[in-house]
C-alpha positions as CSV (number, residue, x, y, z in Angstrom):
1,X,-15.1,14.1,-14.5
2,X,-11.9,13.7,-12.8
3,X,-9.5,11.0,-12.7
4,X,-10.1,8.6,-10.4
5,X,-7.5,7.9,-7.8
6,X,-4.9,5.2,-8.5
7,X,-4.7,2.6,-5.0
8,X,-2.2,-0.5,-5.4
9,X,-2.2,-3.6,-3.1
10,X,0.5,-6.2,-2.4
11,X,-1.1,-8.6,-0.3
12,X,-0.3,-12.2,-0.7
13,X,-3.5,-13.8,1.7
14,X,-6.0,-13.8,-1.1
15,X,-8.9,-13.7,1.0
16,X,-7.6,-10.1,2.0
17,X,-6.4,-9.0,-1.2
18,X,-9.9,-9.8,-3.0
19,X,-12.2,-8.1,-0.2
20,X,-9.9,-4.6,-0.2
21,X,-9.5,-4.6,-3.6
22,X,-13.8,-4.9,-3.8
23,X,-14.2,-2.4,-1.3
24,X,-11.8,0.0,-3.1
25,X,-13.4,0.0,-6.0
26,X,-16.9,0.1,-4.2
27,X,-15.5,3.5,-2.9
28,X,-14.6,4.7,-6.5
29,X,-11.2,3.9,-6.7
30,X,-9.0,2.6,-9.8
31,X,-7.3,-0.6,-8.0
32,X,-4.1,-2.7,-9.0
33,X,-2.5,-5.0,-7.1
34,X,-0.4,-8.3,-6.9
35,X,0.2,-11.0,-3.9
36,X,3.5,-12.0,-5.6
37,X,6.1,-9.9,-3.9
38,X,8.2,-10.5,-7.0
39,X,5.9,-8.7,-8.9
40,X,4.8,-5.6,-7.2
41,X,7.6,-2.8,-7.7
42,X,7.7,-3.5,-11.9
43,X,3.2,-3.6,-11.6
44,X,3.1,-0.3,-9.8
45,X,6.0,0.9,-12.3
46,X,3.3,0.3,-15.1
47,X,0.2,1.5,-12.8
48,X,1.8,4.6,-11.7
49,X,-0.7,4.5,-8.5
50,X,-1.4,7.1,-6.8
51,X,-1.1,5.4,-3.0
52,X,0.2,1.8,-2.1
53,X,-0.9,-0.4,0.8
54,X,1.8,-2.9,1.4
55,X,1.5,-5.9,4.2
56,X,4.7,-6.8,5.4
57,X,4.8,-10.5,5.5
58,X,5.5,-11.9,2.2
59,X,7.3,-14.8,1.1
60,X,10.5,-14.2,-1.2
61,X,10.5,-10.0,0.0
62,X,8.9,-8.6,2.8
63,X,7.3,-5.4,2.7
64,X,9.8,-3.6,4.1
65,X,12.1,-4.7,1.3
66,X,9.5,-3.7,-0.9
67,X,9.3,0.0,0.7
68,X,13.0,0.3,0.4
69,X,13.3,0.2,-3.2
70,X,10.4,1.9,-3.8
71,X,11.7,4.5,-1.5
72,X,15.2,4.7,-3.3
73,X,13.7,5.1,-6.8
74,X,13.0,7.8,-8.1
75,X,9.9,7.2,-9.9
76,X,8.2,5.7,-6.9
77,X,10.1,7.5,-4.0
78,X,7.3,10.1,-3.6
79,X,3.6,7.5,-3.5
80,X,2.4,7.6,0.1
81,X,2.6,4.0,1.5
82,X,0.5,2.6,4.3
83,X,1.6,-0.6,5.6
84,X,-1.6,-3.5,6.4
85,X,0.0,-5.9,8.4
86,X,-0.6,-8.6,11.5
87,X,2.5,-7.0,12.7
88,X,2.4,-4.4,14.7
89,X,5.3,-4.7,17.5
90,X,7.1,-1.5,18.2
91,X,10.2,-2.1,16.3
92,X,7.8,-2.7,12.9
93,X,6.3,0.7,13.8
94,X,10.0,2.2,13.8
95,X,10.9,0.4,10.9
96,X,8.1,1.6,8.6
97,X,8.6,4.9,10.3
98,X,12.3,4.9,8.9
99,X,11.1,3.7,5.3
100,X,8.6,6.7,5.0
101,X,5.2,5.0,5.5
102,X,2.7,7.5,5.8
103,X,0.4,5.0,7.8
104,X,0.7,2.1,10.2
105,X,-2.7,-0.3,9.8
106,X,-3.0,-3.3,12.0
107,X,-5.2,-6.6,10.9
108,X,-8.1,-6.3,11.3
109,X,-7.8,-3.0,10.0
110,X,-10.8,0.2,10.4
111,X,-11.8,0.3,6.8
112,X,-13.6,3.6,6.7
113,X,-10.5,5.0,8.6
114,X,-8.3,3.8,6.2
115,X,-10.0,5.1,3.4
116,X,-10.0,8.4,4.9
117,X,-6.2,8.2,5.1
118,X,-5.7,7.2,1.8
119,X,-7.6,10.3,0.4
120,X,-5.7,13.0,2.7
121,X,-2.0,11.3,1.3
122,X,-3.2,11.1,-1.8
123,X,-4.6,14.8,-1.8
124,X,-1.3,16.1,0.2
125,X,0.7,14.4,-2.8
126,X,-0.6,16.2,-5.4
């Protein structure tokens, strides 16, 4: 049987975190995640996941801090990241455009689309 594939969440509304994480794993996927900014580049250091989603407002760093230094290290430069976020203005689309992201989700977010994205990254990445 293969591996399954590896999804990490930073998310800091619980409500959110706890309903993508079920569905992920619903739809056979390993899941990590963490709603303390503080904690998600050493977590997905130690997951090693295969695709991040990242929301962008969180207290202490936002997500596009977090997708900076993911992008400028070496062992995480290369996970595709999809950004879930209540922001969706046309300078955060640039911005997560500059970082890398691989895919721009607005709150509420498509699920089933979503989950199709994360399979294709994932796929193109390996």
């Amino acid at each position: 049987m293969p591996a399954k594939k590896k999804v990490f969440i930073a998310e800091d509304e619980e409500p959110v975190f706890i309903s993508l994480k079920k569905l992920l794993l619903f739809s056979g996927f390993d899941v990590d995640g963490a709603m303390n900014a503080r904690e998600v580049v050493p977590q997905i250091k130690s997951f090693k996941p295969d695709a991040i989603l990242l929301d962008i407002k969180m207290p202490e760093l936002s997500g596009f801090e977090i997708c900076a230094l993911l992008k400028t290290d070496g062992e995480t430069k290369n996970i595709p990241i999809f950004v879930l976020s209540a922001l969706a203005g046309e300078e955060d689309l640039k911005k997560a455009a500059e970082l890398g992201v691989v895919g721009y989700f607005s709150k509420p977010y498509d699920y089933l689309k979503l989950k199709r994205e994360i399979e294709s990254a994932i796929d193109k990445a390996k």
